[in-house]
C-alpha positions as protocol buffer text, in pm:
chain_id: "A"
residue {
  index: 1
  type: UNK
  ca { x: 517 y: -2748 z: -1990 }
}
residue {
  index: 2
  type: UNK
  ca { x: 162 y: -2888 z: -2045 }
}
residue {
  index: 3
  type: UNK
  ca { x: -154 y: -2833 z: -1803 }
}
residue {
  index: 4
  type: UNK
  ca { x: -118 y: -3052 z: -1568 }
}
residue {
  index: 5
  type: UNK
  ca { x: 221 y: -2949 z: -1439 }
}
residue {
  index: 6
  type: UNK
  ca { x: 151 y: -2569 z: -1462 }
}
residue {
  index: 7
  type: UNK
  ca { x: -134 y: -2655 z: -1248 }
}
residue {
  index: 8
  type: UNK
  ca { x: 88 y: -2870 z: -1029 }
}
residue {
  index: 9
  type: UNK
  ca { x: 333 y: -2574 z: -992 }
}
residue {
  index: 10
  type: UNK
  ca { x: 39 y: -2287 z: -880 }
}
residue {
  index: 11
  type: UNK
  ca { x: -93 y: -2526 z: -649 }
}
residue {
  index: 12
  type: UNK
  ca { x: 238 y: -2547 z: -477 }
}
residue {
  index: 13
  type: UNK
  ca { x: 298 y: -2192 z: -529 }
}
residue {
  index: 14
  type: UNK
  ca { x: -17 y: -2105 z: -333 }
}
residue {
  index: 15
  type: UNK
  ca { x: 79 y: -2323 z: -57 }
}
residue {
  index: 16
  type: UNK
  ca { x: 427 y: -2186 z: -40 }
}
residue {
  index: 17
  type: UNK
  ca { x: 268 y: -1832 z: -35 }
}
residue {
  index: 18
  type: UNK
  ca { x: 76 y: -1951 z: 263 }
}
residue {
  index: 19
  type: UNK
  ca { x: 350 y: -2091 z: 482 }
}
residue {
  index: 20
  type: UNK
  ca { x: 590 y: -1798 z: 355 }
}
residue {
  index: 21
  type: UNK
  ca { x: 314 y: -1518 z: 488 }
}
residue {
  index: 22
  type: UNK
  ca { x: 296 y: -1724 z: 828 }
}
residue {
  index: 23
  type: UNK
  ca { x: 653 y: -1744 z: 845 }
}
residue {
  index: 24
  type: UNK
  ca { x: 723 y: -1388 z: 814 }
}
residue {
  index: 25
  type: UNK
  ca { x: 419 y: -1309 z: 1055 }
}
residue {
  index: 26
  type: UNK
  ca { x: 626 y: -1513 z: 1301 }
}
residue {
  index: 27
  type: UNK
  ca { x: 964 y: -1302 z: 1211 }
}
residue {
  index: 28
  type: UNK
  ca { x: 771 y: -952 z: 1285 }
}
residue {
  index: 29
  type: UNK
  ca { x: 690 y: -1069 z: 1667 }
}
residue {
  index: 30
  type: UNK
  ca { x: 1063 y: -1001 z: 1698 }
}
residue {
  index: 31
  type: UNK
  ca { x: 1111 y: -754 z: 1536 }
}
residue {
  index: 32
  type: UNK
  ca { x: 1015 y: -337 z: 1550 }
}
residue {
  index: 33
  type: UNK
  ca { x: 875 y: -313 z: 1216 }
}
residue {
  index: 34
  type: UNK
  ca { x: 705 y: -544 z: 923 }
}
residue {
  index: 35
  type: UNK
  ca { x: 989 y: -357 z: 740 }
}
residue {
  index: 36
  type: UNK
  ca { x: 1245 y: -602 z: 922 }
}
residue {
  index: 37
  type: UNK
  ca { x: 1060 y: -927 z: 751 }
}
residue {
  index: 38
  type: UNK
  ca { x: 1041 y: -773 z: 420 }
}
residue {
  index: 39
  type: UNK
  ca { x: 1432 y: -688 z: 436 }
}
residue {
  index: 40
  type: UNK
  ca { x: 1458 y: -1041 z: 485 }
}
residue {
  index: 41
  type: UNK
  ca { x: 1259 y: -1200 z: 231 }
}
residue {
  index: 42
  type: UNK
  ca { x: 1419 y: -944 z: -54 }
}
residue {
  index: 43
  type: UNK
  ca { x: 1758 y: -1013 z: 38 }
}
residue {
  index: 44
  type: UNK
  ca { x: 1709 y: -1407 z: 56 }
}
residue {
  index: 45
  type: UNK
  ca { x: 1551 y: -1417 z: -244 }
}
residue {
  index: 46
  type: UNK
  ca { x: 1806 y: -1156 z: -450 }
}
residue {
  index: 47
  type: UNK
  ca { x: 2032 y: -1365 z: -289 }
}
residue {
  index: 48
  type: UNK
  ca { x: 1926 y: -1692 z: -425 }
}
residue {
  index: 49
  type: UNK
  ca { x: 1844 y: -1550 z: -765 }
}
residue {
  index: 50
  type: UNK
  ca { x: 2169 y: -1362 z: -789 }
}
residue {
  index: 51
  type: UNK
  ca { x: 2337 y: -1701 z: -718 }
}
residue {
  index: 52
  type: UNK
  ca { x: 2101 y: -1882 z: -951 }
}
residue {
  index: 53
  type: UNK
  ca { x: 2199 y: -1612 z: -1233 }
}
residue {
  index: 54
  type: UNK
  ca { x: 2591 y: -1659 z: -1167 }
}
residue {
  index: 55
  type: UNK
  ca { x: 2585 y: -2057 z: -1157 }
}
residue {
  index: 56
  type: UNK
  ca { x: 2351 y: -2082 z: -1513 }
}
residue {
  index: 57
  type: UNK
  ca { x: 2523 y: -1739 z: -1696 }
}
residue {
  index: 58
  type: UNK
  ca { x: 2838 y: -1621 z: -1511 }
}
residue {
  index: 59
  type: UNK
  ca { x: 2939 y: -1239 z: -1498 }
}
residue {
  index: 60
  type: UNK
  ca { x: 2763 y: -1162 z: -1841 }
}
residue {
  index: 61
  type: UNK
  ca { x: 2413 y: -1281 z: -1657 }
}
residue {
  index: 62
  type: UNK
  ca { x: 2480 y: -961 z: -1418 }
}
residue {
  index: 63
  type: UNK
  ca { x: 2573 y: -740 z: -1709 }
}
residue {
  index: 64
  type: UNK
  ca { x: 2223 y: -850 z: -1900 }
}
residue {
  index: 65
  type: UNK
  ca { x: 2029 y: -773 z: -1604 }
}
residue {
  index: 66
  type: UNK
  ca { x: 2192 y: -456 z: -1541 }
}
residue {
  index: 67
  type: UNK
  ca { x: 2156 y: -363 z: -1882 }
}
residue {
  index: 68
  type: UNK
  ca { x: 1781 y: -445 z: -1883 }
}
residue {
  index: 69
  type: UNK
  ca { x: 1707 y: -220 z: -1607 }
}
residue {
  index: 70
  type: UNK
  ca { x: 1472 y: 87 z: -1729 }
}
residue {
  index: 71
  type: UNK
  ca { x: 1312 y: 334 z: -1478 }
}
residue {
  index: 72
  type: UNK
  ca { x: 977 y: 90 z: -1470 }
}
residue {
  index: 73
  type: UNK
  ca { x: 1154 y: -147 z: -1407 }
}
residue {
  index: 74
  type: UNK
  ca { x: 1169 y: -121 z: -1058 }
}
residue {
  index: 75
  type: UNK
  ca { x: 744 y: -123 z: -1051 }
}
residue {
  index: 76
  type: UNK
  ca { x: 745 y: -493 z: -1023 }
}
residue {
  index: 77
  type: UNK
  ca { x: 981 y: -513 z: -734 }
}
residue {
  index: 78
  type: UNK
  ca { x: 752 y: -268 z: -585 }
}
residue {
  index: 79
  type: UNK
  ca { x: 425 y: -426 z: -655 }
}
residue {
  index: 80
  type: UNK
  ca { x: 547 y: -724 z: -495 }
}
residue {
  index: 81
  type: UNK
  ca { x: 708 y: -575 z: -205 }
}
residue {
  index: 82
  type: UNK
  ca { x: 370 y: -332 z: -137 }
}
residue {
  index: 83
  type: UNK
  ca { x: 206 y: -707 z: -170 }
}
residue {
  index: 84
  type: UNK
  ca { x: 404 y: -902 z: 83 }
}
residue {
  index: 85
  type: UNK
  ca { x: 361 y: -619 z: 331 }
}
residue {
  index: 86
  type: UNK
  ca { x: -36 y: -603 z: 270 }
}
residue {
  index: 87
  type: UNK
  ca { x: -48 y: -996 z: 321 }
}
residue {
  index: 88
  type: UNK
  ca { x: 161 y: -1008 z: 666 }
}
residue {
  index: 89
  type: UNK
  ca { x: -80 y: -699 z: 770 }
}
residue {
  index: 90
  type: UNK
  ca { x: -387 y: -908 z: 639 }
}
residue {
  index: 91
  type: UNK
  ca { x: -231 y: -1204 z: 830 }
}
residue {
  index: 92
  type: UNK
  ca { x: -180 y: -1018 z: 1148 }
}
residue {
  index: 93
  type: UNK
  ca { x: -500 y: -846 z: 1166 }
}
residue {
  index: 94
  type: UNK
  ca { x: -765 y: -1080 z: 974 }
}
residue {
  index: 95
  type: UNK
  ca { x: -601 y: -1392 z: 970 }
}
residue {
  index: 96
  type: UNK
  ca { x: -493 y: -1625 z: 728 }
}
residue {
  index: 97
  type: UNK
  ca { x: -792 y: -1713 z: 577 }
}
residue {
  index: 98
  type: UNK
  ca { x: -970 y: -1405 z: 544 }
}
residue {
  index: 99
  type: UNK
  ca { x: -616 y: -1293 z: 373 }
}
residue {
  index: 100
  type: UNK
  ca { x: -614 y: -1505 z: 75 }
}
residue {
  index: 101
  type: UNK
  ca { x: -976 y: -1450 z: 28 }
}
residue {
  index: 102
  type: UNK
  ca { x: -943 y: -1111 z: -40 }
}
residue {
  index: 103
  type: UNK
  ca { x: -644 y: -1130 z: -220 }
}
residue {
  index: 104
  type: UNK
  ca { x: -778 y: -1441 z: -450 }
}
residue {
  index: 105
  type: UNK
  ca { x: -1107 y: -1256 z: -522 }
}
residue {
  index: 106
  type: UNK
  ca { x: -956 y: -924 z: -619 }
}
residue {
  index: 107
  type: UNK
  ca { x: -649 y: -1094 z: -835 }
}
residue {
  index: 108
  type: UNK
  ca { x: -916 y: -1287 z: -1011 }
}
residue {
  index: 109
  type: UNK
  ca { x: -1109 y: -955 z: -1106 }
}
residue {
  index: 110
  type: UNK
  ca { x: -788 y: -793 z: -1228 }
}
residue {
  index: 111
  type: UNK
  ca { x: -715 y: -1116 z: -1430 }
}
residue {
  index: 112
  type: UNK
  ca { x: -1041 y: -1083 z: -1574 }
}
residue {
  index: 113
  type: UNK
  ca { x: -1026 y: -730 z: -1664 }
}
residue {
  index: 114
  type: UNK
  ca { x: -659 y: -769 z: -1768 }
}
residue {
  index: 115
  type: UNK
  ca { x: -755 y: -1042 z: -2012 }
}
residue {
  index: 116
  type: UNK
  ca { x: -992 y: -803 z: -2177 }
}
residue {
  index: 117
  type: UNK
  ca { x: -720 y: -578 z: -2205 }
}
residue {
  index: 118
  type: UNK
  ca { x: -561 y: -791 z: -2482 }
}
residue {
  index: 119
  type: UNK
  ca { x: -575 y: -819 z: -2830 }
}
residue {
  index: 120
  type: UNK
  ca { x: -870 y: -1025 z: -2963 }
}
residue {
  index: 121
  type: UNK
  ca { x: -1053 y: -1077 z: -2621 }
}
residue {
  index: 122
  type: UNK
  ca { x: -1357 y: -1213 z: -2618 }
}
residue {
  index: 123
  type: UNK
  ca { x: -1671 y: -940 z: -2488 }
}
residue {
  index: 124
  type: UNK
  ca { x: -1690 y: -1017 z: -2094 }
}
residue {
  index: 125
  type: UNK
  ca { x: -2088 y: -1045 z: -2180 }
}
residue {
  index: 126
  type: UNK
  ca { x: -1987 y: -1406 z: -2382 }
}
residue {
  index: 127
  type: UNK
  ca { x: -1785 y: -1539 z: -2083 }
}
residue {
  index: 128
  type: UNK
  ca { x: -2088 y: -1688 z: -1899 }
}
residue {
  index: 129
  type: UNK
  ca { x: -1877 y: -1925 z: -1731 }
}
residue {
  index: 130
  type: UNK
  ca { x: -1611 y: -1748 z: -1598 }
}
residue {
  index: 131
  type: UNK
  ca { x: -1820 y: -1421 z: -1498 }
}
residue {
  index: 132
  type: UNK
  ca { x: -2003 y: -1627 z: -1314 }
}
residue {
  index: 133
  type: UNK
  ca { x: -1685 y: -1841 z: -1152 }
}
residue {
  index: 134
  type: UNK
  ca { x: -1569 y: -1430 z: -1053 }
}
residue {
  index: 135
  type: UNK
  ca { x: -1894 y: -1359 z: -899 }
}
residue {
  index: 136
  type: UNK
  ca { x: -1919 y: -1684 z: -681 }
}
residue {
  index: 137
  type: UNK
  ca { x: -1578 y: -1629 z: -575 }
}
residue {
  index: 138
  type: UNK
  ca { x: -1628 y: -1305 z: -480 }
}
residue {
  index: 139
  type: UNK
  ca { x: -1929 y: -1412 z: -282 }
}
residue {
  index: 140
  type: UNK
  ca { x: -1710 y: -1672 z: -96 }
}
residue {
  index: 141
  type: UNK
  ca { x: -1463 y: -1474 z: 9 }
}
residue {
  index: 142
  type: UNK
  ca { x: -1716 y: -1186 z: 124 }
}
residue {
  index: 143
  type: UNK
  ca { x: -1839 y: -1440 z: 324 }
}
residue {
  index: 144
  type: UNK
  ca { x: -1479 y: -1542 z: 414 }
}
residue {
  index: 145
  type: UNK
  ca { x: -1389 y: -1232 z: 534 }
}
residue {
  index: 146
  type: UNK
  ca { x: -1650 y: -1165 z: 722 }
}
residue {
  index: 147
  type: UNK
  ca { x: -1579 y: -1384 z: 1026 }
}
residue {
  index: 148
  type: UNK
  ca { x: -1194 y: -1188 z: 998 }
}
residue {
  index: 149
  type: UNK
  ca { x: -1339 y: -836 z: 974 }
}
């Protein structure tokens, strides 16, 4: 998959991600607990990708998964979870807008100190560019977030 498509595919990801948190807003109003969305959105989506697995690989798709599992394993599920939960709180509370601000600007430091973290990466003091892309960001959602805070 070249550039443009990847592209193509987080832009639509990031728009999904915005109508999902705004649907599952709407789902806590009738419900007791954020807990009841989340419970929702997990078991659609194992759901689908359980499905998805048995249609492309059969039974032997399950066993490979299974057999994959390791005690960290579960730290993505969690991540992800502990995610959705902060974004329909951020949603509630802040807003939309403020939301992904905060969420943008931080995931875009961690990418930036994550990319450091690998083999061969370039000194963060020779990224001009892209340190200063971070900063401005930052400074945009800061001033985002302000109007939600």
């Amino acid at each position: 998959m070249g550039a443009a498509p990847t592209v193509a595919l987080l832009v639509s990801a990031g728009l999904c991600l915005v109508l999902q948190n705004l649907l599952m807003v709407r789902i806590t109003l009738s419900a007791s607990t954020v807990l009841i969305a989340l419970v929702i959105n997990s078991a659609v989506g194992l759901t689908v990708l359980l499905s998805l697995l048995l249609i492309r690989d059969g039974a032997s798709g399950v066993a490979e998964a299974v057999s994959a599992l390791r005690p960290w394993a579960f730290l993505p599920g969690l991540l992800g979870s502990f995610f959705v939960f902060a974004g329909i709180l951020g949603y509630q509370r802040l807003g939309a807008a403020p939301t992904i601000a905060i969420l943008v600007a931080s995931q875009l430091v961690a990418g930036l100190a994550a990319d450091q973290l690998k083999p061969g990466a370039q000194a963060l003091s020779a990224q001009g560019l892209p340190v200063l892309g971070a900063i401005l960001l930052v400074a945009g959602a800061v001033l985002v977030a302000r109007r939600g805070v």
